[in-house]
C-alpha angles and dihedrals in degrees: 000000000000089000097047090046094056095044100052094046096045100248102130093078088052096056108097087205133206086018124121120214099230096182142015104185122163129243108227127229134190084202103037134101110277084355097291123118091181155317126282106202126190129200140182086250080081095246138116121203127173122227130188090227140024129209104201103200110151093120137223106258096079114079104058126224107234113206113232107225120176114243143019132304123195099193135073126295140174142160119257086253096065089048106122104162142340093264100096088066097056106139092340131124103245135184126184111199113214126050094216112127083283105053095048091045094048085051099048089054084047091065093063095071112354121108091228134356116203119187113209125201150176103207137002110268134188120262120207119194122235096239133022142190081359097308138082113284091232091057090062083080125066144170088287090060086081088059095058127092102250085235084067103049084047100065088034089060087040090054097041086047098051096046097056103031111007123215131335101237092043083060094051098268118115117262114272111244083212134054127248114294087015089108136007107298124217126236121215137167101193105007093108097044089049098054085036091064095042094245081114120050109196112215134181135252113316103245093171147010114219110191106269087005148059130222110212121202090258084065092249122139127206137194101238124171099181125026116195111194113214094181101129144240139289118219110248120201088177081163092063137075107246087222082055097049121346104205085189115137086007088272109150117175099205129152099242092000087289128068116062092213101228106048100064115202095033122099137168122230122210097352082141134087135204141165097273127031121332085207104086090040090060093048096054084047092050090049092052095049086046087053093048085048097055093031102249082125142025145221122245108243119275087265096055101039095053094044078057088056100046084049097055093046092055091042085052089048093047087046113039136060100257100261138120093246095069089041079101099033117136143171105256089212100025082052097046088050081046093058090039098060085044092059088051094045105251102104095108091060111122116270105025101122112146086253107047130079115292113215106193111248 
């Protein structure tokens, strides 16, 4: 699809390949906008060019986020990222650690060859099943669920859970300490059937390794030969100054998720994540930046943007469980109608923050 796209829209020509952007650095102005005139941008080809804007898109699933256990393992480990196939389970005792949409993927290949699966978490999560009622699960949302209080969808997704797969801890897993929506929730064909049937034993946090072994918080210790961490990614702008823009924590204070409000004429593209693809999102993001750029929108002015922020921030914090992972959480259809009234111009009205209700204009 990404090929086809480029290809049909001219973009191949216009990819510098195999070439790493080693610096971003602004070029200040006493008359520009936020007190930058550009963007000096160095890369390993050995040039510098300077740009008016900048689209920062390199994403935030590729550095991944190693968990630190104490003590020493003598078998094989490896982060989710560097999970190819199941083979590396075959007639081995194996444990994933995370129950995001990779670890319980990953567990559920282990089964198929492995001698024992054990699935290891900090916390009970919600597990929503990939169809329902006979359709996708995504395709149980639609455009008016931007419309809805949040209070509401909630208790329509509870309803629709618990009537197809009941709860989590009636199925094997530990109770969730949220309701549902109140953290990313995980979606899983075959998770709950597996751990139904014992080929999955659920474990809690790792609090040691002990050479060929791991001690879990509830003082049980396990045989394990290979450990694979699903424990998640932090966003890296290696390119960036951290006084420019600190990526620490994946806290990222942006208008619209978005703009950060005083570099003018530099923008990040899909540092967000939602329950459905994050593609369409991005490219709604990407349209309304290309709209602000050829004048077809506006920003809001610094004040505004940045009371947006401070009320986002606030909306995410009521809403989430407090983790890095939902620092970039957002609403798929409350975010489409968000992009939507900033392309119109309205995105700077009072009380449309991703989280709050969404009247239509």
């Amino acid at each position: 699809y990404f090929d086809d796209f480029a290809d049909t829209f001219g973009l191949r020509d216009r990819i510098t390949f195999g070439t790493e952007v080693l610096s971003v650095v602004p070029e200040p102005s006493e008359h520009g906008p936020v007190g930058v005139a550009g963007w000096m941008v160095t890369t390993s080809d050995g040039r510098t060019r300077r740009y008016r804007h900048v689209l920062v898109a390199n994403g935030h699933h590729s550095v991944p986020r190693l968990p630190q256990f104490p003590g020493e393992f003598n078998g094989e480990i490896l982060h989710a990222h560097d999970y190819l196939e199941p083979g590396i389970f075959a007639g081995r005792r194996g444990l994933v650690v995370g129950v995001g949409n990779s670890g319980m993927d990953i567990a559920c290949d282990a089964v198929t060859s492995a001698r024992e699966v054990f699935l290891s978490t900090r916390h009970g999560v919600h597990v929503i099943p990939k169809y329902a009622f006979g359709r996708p699960v995504d395709q149980l949302s639609g455009p008016l669920m931007a419309h809805v209080p949040f209070r509401v969808e909630r208790l329509v997704y509870e309803a629709l859970i618990r009537a197809s797969v009941g709860r989590p801890q009636d199925r094997g897993l530990p109770e969730p300490d949220h309701r549902l929506l109140g953290a990313h929730p995980s979606v899983s064909a075959d998770l709950l059937d597996r751990v139904g049937h014992g080929d999955i034993v659920m474990k809690p946090d790792v609090t040691g390794l002990e050479g060929a072994a791991v001690r879990f918080a509830d003082g049980s210790v396990e045989a394990i030969d290979v450990i694979v961490a699903a424990t998640g990614y932090r966003v890296d702008l290696p390119f960036l100054d951290p006084s420019l823009i600190d990526p620490s924590g994946n806290r990222l204070e942006l208008y619209q998720r978005v703009v950060p409000v005083d570099l003018a004429g530099l923008y990040l593209i899909g540092f967000i994540q939602t329950v459905g693809s994050g593609i369409p999102l991005y490219e709604y993001q990407a349209e309304w930046v290309a709209d602000v750029l050829v004048g077809r929108a506006e920003l809001p002015s610094e004040d505004e943007m940045r009371r947006w922020i401070v009320r986002d921030a606030q909306d995410n914090a009521r809403r989430y469980v407090r983790s890095d992972r939902h620092t970039m959480q957002v609403d798929y259809w409350k975010y489409i109608a968000a992009m939507k009234r900033a392309r119109s111009g309205s995105g700077g009205l009072p009380g449309v923050g991703l989280l709050r209700r969404v009247w239509p204009l």
